[in-house]
Chimera marker file (.cmm) of the C-alpha trace (Angstrom):
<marker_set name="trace">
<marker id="1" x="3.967" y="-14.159" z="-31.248" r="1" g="1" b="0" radius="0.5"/>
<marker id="2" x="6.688" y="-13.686" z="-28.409" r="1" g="1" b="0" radius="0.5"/>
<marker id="3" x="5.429" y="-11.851" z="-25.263" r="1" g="1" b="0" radius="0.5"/>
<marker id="4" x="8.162" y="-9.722" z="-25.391" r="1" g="1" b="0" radius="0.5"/>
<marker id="5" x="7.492" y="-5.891" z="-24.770" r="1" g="1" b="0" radius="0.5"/>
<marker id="6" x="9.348" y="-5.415" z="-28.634" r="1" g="1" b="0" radius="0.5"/>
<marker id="7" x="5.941" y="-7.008" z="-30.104" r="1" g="1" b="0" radius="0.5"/>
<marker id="8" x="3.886" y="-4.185" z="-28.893" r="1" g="1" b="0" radius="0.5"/>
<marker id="9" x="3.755" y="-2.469" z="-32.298" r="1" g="1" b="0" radius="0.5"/>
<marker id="10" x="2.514" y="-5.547" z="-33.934" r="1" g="1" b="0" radius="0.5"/>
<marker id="11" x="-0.386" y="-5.930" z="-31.023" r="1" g="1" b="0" radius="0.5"/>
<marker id="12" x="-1.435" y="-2.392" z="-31.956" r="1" g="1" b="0" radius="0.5"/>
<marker id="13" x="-1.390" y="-2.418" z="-35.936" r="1" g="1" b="0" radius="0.5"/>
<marker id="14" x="-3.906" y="-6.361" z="-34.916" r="1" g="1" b="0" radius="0.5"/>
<marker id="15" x="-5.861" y="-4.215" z="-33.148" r="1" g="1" b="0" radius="0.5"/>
<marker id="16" x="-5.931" y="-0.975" z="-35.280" r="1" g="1" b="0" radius="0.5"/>
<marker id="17" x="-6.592" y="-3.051" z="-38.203" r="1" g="1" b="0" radius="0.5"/>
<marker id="18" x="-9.676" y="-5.604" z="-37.179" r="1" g="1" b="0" radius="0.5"/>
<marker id="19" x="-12.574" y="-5.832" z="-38.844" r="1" g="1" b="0" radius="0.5"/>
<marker id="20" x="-14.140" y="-6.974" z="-35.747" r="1" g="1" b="0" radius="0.5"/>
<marker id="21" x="-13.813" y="-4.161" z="-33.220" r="1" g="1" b="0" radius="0.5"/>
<marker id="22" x="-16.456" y="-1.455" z="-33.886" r="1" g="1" b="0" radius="0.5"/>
<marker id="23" x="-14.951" y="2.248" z="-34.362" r="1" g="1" b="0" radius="0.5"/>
<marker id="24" x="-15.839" y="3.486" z="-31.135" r="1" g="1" b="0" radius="0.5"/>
<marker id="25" x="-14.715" y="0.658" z="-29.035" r="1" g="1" b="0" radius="0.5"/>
<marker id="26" x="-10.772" y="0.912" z="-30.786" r="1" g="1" b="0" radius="0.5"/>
<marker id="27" x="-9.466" y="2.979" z="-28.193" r="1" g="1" b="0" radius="0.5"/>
<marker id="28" x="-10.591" y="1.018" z="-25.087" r="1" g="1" b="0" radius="0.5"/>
<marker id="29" x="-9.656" y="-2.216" z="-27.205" r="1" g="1" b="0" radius="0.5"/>
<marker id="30" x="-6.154" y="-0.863" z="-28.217" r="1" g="1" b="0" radius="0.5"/>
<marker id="31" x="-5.750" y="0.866" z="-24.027" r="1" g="1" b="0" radius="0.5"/>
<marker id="32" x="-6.918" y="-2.620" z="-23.316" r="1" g="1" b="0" radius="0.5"/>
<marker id="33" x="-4.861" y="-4.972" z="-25.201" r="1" g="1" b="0" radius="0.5"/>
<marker id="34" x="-1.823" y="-3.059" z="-24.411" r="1" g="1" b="0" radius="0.5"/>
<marker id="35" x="-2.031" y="-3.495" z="-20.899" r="1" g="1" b="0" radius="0.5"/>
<marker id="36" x="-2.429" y="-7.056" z="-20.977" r="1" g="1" b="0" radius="0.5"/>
<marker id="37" x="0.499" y="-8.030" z="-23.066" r="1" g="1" b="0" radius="0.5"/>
<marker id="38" x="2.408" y="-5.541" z="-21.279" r="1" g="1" b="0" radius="0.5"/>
<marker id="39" x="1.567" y="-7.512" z="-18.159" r="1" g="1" b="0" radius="0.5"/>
<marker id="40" x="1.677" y="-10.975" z="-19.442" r="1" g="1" b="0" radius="0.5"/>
<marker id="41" x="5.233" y="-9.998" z="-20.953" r="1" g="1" b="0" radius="0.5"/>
<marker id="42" x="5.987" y="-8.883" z="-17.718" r="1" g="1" b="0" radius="0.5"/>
<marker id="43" x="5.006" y="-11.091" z="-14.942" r="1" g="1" b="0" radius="0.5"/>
<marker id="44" x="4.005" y="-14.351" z="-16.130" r="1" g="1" b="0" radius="0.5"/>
<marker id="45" x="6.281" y="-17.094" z="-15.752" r="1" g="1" b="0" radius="0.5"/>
<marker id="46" x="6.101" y="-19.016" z="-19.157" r="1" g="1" b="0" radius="0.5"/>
<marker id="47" x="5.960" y="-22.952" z="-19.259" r="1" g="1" b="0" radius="0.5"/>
<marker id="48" x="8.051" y="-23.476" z="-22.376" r="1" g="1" b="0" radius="0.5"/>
<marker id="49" x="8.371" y="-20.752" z="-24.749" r="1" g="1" b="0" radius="0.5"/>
<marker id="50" x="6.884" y="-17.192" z="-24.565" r="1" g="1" b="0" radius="0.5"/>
<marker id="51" x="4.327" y="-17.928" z="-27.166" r="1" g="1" b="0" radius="0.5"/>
<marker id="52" x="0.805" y="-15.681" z="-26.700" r="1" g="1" b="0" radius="0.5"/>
<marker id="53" x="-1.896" y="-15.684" z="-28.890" r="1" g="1" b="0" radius="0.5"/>
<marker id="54" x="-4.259" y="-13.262" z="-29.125" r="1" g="1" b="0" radius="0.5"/>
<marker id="55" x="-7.211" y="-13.542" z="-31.244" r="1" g="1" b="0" radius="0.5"/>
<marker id="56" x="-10.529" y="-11.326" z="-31.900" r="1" g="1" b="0" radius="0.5"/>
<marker id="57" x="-14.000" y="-11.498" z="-32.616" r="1" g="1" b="0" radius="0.5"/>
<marker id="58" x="-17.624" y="-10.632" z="-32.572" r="1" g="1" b="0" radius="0.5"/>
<marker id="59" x="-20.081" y="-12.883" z="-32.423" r="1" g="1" b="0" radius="0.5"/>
<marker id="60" x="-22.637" y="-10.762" z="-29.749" r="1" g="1" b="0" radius="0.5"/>
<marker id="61" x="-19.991" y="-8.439" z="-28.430" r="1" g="1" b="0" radius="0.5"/>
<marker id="62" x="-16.614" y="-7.795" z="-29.776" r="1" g="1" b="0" radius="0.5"/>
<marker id="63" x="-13.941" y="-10.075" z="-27.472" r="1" g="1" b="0" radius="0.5"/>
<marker id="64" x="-10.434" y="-10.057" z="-27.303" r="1" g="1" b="0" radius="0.5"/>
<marker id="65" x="-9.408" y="-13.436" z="-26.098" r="1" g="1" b="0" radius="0.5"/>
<marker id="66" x="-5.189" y="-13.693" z="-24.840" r="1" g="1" b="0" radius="0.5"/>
<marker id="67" x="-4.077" y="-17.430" z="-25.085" r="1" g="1" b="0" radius="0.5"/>
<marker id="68" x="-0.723" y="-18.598" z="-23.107" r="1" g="1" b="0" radius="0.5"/>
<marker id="69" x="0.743" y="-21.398" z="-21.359" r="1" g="1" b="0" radius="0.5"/>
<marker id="70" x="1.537" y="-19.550" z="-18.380" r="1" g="1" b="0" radius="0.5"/>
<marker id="71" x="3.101" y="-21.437" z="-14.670" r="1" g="1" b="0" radius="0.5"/>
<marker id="72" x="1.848" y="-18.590" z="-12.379" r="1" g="1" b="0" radius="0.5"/>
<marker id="73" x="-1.465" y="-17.804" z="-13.518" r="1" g="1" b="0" radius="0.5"/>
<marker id="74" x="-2.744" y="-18.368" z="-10.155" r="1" g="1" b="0" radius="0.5"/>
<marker id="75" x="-0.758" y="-15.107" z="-9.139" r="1" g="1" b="0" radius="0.5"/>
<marker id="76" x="-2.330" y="-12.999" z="-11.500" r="1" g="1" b="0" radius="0.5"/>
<marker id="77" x="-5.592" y="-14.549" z="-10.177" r="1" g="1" b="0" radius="0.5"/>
<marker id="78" x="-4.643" y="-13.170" z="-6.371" r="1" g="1" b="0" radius="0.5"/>
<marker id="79" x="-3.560" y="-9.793" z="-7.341" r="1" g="1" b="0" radius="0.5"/>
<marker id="80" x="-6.985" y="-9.587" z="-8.964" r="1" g="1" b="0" radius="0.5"/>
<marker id="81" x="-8.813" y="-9.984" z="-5.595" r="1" g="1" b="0" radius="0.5"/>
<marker id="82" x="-6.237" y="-8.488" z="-3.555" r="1" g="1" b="0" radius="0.5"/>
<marker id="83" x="-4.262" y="-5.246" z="-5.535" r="1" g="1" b="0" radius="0.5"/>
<marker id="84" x="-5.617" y="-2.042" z="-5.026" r="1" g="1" b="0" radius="0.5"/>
<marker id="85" x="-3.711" y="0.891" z="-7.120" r="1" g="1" b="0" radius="0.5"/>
<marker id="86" x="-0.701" y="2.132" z="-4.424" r="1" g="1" b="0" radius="0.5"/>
<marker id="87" x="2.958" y="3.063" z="-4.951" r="1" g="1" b="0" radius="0.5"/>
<marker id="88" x="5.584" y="0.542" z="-4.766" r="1" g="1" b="0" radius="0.5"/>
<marker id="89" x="8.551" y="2.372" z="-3.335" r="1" g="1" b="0" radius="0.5"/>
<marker id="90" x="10.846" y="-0.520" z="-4.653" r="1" g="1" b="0" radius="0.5"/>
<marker id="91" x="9.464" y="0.271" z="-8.024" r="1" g="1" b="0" radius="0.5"/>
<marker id="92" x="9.264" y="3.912" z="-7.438" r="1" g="1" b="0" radius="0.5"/>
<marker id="93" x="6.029" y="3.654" z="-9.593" r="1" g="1" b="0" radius="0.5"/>
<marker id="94" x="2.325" y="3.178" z="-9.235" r="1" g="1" b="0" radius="0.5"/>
<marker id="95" x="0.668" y="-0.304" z="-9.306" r="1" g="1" b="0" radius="0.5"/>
<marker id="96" x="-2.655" y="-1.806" z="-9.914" r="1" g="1" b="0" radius="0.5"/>
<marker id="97" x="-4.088" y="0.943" z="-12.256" r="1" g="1" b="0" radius="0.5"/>
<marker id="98" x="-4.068" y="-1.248" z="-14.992" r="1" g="1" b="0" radius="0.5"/>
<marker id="99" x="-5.955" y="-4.268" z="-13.797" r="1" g="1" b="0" radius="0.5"/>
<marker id="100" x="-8.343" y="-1.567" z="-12.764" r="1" g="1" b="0" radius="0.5"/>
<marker id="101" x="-8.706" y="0.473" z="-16.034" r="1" g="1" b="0" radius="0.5"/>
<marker id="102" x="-9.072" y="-2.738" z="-18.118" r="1" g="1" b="0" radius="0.5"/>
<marker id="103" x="-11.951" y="-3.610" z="-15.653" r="1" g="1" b="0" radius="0.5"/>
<marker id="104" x="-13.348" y="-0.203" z="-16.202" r="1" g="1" b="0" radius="0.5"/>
<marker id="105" x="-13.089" y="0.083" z="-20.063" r="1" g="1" b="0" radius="0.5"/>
<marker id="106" x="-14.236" y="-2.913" z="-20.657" r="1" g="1" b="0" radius="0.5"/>
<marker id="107" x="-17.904" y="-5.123" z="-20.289" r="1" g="1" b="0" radius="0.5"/>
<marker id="108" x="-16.679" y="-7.835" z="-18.566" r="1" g="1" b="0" radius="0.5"/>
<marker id="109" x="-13.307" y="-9.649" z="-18.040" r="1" g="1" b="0" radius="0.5"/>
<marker id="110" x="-12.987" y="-13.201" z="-17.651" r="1" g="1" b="0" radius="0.5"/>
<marker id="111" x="-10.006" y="-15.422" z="-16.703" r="1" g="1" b="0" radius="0.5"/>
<marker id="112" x="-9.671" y="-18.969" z="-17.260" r="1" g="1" b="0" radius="0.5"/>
<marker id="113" x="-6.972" y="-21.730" z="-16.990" r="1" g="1" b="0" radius="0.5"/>
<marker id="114" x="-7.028" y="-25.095" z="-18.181" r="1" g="1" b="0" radius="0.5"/>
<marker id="115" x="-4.059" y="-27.509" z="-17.683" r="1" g="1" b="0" radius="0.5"/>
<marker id="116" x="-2.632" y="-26.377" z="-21.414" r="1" g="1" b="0" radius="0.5"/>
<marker id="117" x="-3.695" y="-22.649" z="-21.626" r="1" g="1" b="0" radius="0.5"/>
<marker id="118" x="-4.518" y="-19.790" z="-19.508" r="1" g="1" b="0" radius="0.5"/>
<marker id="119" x="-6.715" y="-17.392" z="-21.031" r="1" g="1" b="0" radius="0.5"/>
<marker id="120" x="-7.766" y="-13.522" z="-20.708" r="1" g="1" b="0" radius="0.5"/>
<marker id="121" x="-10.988" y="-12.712" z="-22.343" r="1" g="1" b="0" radius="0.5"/>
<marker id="122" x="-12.294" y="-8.992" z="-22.819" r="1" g="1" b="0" radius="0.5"/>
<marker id="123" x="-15.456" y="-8.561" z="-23.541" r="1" g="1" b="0" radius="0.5"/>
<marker id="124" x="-15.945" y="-5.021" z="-24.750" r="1" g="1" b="0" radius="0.5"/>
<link id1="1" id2="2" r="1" g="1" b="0" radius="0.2"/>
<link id1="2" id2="3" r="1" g="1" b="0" radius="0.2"/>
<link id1="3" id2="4" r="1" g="1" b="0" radius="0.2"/>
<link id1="4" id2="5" r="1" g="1" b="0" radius="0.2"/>
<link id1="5" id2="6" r="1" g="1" b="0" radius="0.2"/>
<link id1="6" id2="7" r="1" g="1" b="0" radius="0.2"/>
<link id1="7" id2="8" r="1" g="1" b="0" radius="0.2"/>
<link id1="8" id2="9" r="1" g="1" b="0" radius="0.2"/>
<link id1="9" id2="10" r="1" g="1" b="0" radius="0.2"/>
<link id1="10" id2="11" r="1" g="1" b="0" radius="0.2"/>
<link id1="11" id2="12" r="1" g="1" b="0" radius="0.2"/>
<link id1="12" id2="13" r="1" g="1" b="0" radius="0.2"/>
<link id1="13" id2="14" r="1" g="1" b="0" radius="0.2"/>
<link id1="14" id2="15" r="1" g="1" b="0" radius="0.2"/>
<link id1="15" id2="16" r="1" g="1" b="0" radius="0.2"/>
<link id1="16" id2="17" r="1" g="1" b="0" radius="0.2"/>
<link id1="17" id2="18" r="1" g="1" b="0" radius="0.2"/>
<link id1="18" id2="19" r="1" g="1" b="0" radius="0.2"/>
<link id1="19" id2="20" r="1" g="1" b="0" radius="0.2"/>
<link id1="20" id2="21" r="1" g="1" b="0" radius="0.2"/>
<link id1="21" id2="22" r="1" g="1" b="0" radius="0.2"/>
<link id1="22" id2="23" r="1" g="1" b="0" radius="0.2"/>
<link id1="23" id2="24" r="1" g="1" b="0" radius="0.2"/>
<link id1="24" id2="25" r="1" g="1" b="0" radius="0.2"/>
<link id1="25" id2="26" r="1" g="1" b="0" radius="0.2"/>
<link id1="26" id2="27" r="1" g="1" b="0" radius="0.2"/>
<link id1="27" id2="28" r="1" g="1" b="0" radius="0.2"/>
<link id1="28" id2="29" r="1" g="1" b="0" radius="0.2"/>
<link id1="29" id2="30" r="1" g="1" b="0" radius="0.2"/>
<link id1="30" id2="31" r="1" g="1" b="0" radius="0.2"/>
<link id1="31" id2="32" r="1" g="1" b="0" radius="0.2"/>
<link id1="32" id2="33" r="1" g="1" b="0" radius="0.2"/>
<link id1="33" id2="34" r="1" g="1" b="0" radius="0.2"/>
<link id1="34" id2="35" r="1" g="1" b="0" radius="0.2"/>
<link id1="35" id2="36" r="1" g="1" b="0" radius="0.2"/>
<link id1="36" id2="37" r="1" g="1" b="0" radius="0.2"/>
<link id1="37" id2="38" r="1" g="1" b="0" radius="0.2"/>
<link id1="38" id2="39" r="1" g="1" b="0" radius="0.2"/>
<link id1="39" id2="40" r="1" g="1" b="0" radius="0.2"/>
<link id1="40" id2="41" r="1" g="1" b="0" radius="0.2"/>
<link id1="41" id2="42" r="1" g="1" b="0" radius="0.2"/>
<link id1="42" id2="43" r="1" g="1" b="0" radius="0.2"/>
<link id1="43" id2="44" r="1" g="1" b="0" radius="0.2"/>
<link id1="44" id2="45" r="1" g="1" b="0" radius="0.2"/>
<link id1="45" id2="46" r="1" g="1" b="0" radius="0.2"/>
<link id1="46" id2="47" r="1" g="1" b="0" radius="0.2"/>
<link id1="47" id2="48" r="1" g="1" b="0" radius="0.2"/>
<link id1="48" id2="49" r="1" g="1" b="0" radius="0.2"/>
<link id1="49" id2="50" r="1" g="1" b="0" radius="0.2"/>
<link id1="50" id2="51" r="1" g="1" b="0" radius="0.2"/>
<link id1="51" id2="52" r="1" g="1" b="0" radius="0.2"/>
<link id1="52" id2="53" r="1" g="1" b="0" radius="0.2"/>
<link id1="53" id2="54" r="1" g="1" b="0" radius="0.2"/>
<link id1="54" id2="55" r="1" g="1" b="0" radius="0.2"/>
<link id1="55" id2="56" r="1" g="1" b="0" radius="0.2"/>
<link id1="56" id2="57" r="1" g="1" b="0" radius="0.2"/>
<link id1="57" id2="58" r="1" g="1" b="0" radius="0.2"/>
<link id1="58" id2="59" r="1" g="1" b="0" radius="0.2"/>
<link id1="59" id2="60" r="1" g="1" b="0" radius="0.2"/>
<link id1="60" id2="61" r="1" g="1" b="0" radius="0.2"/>
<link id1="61" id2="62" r="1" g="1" b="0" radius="0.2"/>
<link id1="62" id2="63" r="1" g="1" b="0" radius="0.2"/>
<link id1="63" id2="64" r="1" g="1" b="0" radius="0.2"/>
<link id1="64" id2="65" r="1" g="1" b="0" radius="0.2"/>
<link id1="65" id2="66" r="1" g="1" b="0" radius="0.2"/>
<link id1="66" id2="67" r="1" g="1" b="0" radius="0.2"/>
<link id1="67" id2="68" r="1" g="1" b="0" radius="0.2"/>
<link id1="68" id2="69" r="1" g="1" b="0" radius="0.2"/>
<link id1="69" id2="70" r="1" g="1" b="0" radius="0.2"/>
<link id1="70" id2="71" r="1" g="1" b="0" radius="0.2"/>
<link id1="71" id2="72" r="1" g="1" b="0" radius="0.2"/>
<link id1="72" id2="73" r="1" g="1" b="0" radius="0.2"/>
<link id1="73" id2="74" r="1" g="1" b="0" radius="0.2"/>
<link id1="74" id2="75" r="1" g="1" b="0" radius="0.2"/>
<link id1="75" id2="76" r="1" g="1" b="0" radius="0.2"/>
<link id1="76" id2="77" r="1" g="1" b="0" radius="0.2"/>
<link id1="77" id2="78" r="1" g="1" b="0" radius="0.2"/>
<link id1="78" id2="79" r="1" g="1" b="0" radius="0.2"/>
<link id1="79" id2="80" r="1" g="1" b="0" radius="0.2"/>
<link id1="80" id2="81" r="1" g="1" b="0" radius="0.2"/>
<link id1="81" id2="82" r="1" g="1" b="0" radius="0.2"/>
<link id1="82" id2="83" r="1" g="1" b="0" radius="0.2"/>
<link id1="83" id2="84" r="1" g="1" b="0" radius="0.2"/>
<link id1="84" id2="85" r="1" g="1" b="0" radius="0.2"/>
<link id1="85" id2="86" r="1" g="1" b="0" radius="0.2"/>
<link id1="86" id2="87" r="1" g="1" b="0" radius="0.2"/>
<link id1="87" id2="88" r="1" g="1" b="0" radius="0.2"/>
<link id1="88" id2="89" r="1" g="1" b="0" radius="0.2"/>
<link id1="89" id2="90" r="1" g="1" b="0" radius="0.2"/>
<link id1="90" id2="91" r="1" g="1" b="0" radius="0.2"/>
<link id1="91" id2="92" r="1" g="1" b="0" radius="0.2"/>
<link id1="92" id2="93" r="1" g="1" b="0" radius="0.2"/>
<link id1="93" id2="94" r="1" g="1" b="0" radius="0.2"/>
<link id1="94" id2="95" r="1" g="1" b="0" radius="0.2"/>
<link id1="95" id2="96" r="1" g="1" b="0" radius="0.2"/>
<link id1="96" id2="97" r="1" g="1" b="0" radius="0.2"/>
<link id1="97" id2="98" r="1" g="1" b="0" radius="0.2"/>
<link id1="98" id2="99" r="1" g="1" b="0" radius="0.2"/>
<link id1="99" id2="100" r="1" g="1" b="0" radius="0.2"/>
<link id1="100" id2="101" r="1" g="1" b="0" radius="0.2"/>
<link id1="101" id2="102" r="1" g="1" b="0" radius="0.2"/>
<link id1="102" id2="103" r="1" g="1" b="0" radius="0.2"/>
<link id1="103" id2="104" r="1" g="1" b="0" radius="0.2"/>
<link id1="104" id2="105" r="1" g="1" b="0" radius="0.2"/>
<link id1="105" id2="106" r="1" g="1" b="0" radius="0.2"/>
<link id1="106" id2="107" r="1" g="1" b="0" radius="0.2"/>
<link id1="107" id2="108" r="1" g="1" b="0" radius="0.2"/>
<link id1="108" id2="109" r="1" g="1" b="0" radius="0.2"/>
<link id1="109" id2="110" r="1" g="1" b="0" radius="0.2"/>
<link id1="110" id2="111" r="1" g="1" b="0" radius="0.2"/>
<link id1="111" id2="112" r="1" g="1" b="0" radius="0.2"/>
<link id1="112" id2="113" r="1" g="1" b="0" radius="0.2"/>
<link id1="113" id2="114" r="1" g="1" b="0" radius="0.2"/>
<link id1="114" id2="115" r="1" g="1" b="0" radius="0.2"/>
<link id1="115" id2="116" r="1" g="1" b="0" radius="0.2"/>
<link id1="116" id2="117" r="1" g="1" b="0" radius="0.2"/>
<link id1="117" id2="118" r="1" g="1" b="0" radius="0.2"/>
<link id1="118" id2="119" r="1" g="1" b="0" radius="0.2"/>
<link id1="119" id2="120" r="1" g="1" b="0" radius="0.2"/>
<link id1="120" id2="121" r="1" g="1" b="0" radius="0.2"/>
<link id1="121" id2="122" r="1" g="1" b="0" radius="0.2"/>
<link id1="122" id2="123" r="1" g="1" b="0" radius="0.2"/>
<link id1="123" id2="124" r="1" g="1" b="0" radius="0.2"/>
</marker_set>
């Protein structure tokens, strides 16, 4: 699907709607899985089209696994060390509370890059 912000609805119906995310996880997954695309639609910098993937599972724990071929992931990699939540007065909003409440909702986070995807993997 496009990472455009419009495709939200369909990333919550995928998530609603799997067989693989236990009852009481849902609301963490569907918090989680929001904030993701919503970032990846956001900032990443796409190499050719805005194509993400984002697939599910549960094989020991249920994962959520975000697939794109992203130019910039090295940002996202340095606002993970270096972002704490503050207010961006340019933005007149908040920032960093959602890197941080993924971290917190879910078991473990992982991000990888390889030189034709970068992925996000949530372990919940």
């Amino acid at each position: 699907m496009e990472a455009d912000l419009k495709n939200i609805g369909f990333i919550e119906g995928f998530i609603s709607n799997s067989k693989d995310i236990p009852e009481n996880r849902r609301a963490a997954a569907l918090i989680i899985s929001t904030e993701v695309f919503d970032n990846i639609a956001e900032h990443a910098k796409f190499a050719e089209n805005r194509g993400i993937q984002l697939s599910v599972s549960n094989i020991f724990f249920p994962r959520l696994c975000f697939s794109y071929r992203s130019m910039n992931f090295d940002n996202l990699l340095r606002a993970l060390k270096r972002t704490k939540p503050h207010f961006d007065p340019d933005a007149k909003r908040y920032r960093g509370f959602g890197l941080l409440m993924t971290k917190n909702l879910a078991r473990k986070v992982c991000y990888r890059q390889d030189p034709s995807r970068s992925c996000i993997i949530v372990y919940l």
